[in-house]
Backbone as CSV, one residue per row, in Angstrom:
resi,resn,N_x,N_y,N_z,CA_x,CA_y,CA_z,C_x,C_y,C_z
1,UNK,89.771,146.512,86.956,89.284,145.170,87.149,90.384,144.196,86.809
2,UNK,90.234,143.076,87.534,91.527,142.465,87.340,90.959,141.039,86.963
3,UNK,91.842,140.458,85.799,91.142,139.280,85.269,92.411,138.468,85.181
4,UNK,91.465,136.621,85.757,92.511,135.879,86.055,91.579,134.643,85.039
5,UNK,92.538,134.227,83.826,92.428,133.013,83.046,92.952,132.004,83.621
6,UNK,93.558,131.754,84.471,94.498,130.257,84.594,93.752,129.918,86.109
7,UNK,92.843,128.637,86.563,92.321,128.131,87.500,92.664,128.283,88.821
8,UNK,94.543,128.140,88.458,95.027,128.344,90.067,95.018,129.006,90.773
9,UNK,95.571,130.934,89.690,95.534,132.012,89.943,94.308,132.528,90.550
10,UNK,93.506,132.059,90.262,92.319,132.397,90.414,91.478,131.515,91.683
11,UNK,91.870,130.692,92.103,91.809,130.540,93.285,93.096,130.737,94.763
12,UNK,94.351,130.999,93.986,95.304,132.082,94.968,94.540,133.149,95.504
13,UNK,94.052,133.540,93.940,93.670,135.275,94.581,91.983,135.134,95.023
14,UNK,91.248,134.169,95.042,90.265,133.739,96.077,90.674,134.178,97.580
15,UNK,91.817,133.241,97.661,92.348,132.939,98.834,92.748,134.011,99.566
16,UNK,93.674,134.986,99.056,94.118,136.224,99.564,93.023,137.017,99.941
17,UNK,92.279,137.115,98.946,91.280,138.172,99.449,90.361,137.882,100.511
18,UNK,89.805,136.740,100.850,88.953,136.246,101.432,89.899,136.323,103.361
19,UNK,91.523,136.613,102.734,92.367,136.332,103.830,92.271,138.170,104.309
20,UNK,92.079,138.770,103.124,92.361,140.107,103.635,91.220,141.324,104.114
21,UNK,89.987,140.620,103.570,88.680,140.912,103.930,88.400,140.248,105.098
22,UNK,89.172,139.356,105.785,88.279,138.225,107.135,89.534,139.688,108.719
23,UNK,90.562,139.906,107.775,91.589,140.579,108.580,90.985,142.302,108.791
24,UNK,90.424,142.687,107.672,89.650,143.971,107.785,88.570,143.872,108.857
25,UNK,87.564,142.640,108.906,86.606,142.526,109.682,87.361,142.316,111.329
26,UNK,88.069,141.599,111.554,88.738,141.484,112.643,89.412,142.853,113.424
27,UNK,89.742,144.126,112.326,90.098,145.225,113.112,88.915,146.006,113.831
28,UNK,87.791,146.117,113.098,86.723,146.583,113.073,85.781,145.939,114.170
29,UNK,85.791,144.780,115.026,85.128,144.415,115.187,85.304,144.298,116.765
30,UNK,84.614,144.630,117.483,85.111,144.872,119.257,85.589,143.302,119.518
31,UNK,86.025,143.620,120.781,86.888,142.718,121.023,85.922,142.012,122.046
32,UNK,85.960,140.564,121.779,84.795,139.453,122.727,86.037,138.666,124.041
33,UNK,85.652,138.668,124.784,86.135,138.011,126.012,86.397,136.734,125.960
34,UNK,86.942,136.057,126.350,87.094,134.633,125.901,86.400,134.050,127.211
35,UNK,85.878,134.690,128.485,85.047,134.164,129.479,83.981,135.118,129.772
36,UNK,83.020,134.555,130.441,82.041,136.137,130.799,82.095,136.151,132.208
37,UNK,81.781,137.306,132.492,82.562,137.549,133.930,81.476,136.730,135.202
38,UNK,81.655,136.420,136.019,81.179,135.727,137.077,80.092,136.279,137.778
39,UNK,78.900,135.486,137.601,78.051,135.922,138.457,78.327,135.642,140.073
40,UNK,78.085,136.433,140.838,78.009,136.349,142.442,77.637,135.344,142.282
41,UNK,77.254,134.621,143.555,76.607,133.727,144.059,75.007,133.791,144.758
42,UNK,75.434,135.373,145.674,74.791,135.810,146.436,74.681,137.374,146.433
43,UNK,73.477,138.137,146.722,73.414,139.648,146.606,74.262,139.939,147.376
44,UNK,74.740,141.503,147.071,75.745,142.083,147.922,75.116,142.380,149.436
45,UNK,75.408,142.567,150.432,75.383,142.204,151.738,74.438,143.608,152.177
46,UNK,74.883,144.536,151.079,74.555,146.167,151.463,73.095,146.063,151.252
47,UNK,71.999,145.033,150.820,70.469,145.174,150.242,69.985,144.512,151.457
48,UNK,69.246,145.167,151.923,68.403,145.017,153.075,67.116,143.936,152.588
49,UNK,66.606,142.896,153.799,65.881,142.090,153.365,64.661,142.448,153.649
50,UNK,63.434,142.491,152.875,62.440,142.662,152.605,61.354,142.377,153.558
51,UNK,60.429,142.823,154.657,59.924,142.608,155.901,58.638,141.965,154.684
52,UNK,57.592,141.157,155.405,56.255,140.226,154.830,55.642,141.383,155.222
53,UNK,54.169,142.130,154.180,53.360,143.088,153.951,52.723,141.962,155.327
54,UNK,51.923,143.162,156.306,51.178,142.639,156.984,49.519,143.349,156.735
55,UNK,48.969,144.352,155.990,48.676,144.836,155.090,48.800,145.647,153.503
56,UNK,47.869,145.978,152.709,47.548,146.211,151.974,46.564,146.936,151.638
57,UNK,46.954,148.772,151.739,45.762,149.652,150.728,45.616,149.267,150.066
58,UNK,43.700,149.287,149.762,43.391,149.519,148.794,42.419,150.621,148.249
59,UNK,42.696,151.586,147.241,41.476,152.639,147.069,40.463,152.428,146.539
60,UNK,39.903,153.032,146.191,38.299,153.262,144.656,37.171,152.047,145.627
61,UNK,35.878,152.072,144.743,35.258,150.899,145.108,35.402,149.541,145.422
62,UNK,35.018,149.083,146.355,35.578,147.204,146.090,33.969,147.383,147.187
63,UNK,33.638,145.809,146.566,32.702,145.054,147.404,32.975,143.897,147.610
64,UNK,33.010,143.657,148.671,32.958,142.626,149.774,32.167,140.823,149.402
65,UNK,31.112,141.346,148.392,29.889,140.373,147.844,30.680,140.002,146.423
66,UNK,30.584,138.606,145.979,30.502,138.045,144.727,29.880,138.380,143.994
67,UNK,29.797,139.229,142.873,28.403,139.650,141.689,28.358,138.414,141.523
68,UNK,26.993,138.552,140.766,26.276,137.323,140.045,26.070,138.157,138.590
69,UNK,26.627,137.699,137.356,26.314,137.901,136.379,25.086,137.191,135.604
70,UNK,24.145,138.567,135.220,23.309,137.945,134.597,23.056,137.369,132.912
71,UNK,22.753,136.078,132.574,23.011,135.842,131.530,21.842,136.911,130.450
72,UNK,22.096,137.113,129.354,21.638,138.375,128.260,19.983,139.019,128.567
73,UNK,19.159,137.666,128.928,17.815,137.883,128.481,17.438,137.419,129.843
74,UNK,17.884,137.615,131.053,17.755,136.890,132.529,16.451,138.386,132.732
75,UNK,16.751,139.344,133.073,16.461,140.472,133.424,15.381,140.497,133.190
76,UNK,14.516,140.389,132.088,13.558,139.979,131.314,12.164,139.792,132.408
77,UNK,12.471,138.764,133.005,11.925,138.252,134.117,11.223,139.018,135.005
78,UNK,12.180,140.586,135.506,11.771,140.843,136.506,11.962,142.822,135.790
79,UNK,11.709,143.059,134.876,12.051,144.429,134.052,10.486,144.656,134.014
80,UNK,9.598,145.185,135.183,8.316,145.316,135.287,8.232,146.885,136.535
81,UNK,7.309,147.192,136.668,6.356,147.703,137.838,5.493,147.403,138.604
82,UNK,6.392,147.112,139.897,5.477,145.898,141.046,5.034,147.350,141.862
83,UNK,3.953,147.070,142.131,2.934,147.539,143.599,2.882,146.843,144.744
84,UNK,4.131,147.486,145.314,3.851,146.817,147.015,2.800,146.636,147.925
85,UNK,2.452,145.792,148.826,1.776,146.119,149.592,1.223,147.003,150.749
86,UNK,2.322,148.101,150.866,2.450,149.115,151.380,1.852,150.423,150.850
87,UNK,1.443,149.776,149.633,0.725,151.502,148.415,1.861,152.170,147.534
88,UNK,3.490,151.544,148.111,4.200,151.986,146.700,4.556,151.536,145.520
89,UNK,5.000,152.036,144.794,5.542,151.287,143.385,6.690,151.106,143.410
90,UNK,7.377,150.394,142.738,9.105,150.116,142.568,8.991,149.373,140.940
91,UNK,9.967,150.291,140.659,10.140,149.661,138.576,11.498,149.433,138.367
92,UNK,11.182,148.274,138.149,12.682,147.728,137.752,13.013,148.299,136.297
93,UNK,14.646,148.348,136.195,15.252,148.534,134.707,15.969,148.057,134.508
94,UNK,16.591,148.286,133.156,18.151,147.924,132.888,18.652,149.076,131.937
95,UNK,19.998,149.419,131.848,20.404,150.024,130.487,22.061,149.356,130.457
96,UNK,21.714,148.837,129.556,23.311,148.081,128.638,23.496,147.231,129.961
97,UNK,24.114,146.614,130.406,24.696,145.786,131.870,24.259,146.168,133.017
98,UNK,23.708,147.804,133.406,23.169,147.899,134.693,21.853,147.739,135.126
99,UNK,21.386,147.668,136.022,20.330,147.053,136.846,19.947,148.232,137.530
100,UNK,18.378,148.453,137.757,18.211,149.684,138.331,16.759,149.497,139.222
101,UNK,16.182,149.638,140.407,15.193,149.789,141.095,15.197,151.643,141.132
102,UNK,13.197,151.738,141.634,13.806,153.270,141.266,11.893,153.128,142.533
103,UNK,11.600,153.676,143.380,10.648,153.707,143.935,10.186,154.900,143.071
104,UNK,8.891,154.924,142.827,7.715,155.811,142.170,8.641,157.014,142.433
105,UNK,8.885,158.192,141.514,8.892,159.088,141.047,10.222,159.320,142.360
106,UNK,11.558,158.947,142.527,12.438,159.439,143.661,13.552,158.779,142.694
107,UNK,14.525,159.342,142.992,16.276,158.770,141.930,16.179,157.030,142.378
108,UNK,16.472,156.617,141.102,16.990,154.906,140.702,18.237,155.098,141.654
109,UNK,18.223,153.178,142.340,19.063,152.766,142.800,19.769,151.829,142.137
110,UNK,20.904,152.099,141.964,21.831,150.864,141.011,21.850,149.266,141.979
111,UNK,21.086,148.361,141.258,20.965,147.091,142.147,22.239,146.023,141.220
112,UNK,22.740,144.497,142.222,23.508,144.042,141.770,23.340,142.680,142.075
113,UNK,23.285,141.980,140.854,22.840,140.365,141.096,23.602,139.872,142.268
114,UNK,23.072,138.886,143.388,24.001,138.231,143.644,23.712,136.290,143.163
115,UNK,22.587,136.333,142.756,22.324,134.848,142.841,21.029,135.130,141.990
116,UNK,20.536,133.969,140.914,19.475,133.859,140.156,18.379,134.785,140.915
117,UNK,17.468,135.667,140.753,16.314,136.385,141.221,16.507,137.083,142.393
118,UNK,17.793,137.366,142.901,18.121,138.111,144.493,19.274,139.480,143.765
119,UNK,18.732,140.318,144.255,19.319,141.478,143.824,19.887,142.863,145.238
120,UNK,21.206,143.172,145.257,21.248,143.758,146.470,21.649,145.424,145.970
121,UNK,21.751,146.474,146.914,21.929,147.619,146.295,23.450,148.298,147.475
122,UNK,23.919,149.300,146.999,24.942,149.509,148.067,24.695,149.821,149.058
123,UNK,23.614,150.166,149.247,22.934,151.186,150.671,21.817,149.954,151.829
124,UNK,22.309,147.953,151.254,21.754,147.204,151.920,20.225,146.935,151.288
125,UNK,19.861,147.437,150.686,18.356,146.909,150.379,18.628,145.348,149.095
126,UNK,17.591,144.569,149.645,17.748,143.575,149.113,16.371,143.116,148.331
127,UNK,16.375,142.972,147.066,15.390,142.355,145.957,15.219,141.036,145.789
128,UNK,14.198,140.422,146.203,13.984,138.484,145.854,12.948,138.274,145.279
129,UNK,13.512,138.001,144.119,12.285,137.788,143.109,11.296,136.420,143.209
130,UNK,10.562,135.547,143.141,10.037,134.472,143.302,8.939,134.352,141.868
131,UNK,8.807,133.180,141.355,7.559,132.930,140.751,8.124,133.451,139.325
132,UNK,9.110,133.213,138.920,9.891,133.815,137.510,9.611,135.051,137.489
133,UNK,9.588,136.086,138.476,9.641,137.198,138.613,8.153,137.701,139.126
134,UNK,6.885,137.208,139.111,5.839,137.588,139.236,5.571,137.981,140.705
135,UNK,6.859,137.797,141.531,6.347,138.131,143.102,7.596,138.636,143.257
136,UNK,7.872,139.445,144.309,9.057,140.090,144.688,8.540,140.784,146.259
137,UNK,9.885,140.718,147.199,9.880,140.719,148.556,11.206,141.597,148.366
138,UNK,10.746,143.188,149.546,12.151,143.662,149.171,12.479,144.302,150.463
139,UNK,13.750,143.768,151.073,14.048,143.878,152.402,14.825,145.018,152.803
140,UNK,14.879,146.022,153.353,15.155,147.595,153.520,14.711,148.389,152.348
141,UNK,13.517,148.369,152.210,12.893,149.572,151.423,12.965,150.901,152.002
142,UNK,13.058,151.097,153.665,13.537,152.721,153.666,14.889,152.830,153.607
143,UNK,15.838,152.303,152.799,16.970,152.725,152.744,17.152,153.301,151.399
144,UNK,16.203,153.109,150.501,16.282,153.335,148.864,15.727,155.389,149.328
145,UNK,15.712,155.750,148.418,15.444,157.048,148.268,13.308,156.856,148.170
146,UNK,13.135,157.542,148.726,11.165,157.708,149.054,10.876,156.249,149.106
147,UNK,11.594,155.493,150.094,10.925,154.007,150.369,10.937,154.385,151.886
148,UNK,9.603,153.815,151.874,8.991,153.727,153.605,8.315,152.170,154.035
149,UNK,8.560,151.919,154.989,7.828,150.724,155.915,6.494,151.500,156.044
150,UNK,5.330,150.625,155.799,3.980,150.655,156.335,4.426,151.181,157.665
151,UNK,3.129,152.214,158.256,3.526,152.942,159.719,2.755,151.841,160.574
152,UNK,1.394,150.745,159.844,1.022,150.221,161.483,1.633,148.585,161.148
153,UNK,2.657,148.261,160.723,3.298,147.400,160.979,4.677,147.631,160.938
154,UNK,5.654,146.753,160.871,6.825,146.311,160.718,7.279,144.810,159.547
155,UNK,6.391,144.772,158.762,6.499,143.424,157.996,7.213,144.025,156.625
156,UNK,8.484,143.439,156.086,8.769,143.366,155.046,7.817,143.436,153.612
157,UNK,7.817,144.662,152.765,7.063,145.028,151.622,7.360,143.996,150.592
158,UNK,6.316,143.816,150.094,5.950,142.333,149.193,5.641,142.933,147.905
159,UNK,5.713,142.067,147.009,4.169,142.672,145.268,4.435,141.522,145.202
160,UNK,3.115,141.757,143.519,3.011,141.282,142.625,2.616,141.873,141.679
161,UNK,3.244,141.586,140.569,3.114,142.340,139.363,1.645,142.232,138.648
């Protein structure tokens, strides 16, 4: 250890060292460019220009229709067992977010809001609720699984709950 009493000395040998530690860092330390190199202006000539998509795949489900989200306690309304006028039943459900029509005793159809009390399914059948749910009109009932049109008419199946 080296010890310096006299003020000057002691800032000489400040000086040196600070001169010989800044010179150590300078060997050690890569070497910086004093410019950075030039960007082009323009891409190289060899990249071909990009033609406008005139389509676009797309896979998995997509529908065509706007959902209508229903607010928490909407469902409420219409989460019953209507008797058509035709002699069948249709029971509405829900479990967690989905929506379900299911004609008397044949597999549930997953239905999908589109607008306050109108409900559509993928296979075209359409649910319109009326009367805060107490009436319902449902348009392609033979498209659901065991839904039939009355045989001596042709009139759209109706209830009321």
């Amino acid at each position: 250890m080296l010890t310096v009493s006299h003020p000057l000395n002691r800032a000489a040998l400040l000086s040196a060292a600070l001169t010989l530690s800044g010179a150590a860092l300078a060997a050690q330390a890569p070497a910086v460019p004093a410019e950075p190199p030039a960007v082009p202006a323009e891409p190289p000539a060899a990249t071909p220009a990009l033609a406008p998509l005139s389509s676009v795949a797309v896979t998995g489900r997509a529908s065509t229709k706007q959902r209508y989200h229903l607010a928490p306690n909407e469902f409420l309304d219409y989460d019953f067992l209507y008797t058509l006028d035709n002699g069948q039943y249709i029971r509405m459900s829900r479990r967690v977010n989905r929506y379900y029509a299911r004609v008397k005793n044949e597999a549930e159809v997953e239905i999908y809001g589109q607008r306050p009390g109108v409900f559509t399914s993928e296979n075209g059948t359409e649910l319109v609720f009326t009367n805060n749910g107490d009436d319902l009109v449902v348009t392609g009932l033979d498209k659901m699984p065991g839904g039939r049109l009355t045989l001596t008419d042709n009139h759209t199946p109706s209830a009321a709950r």
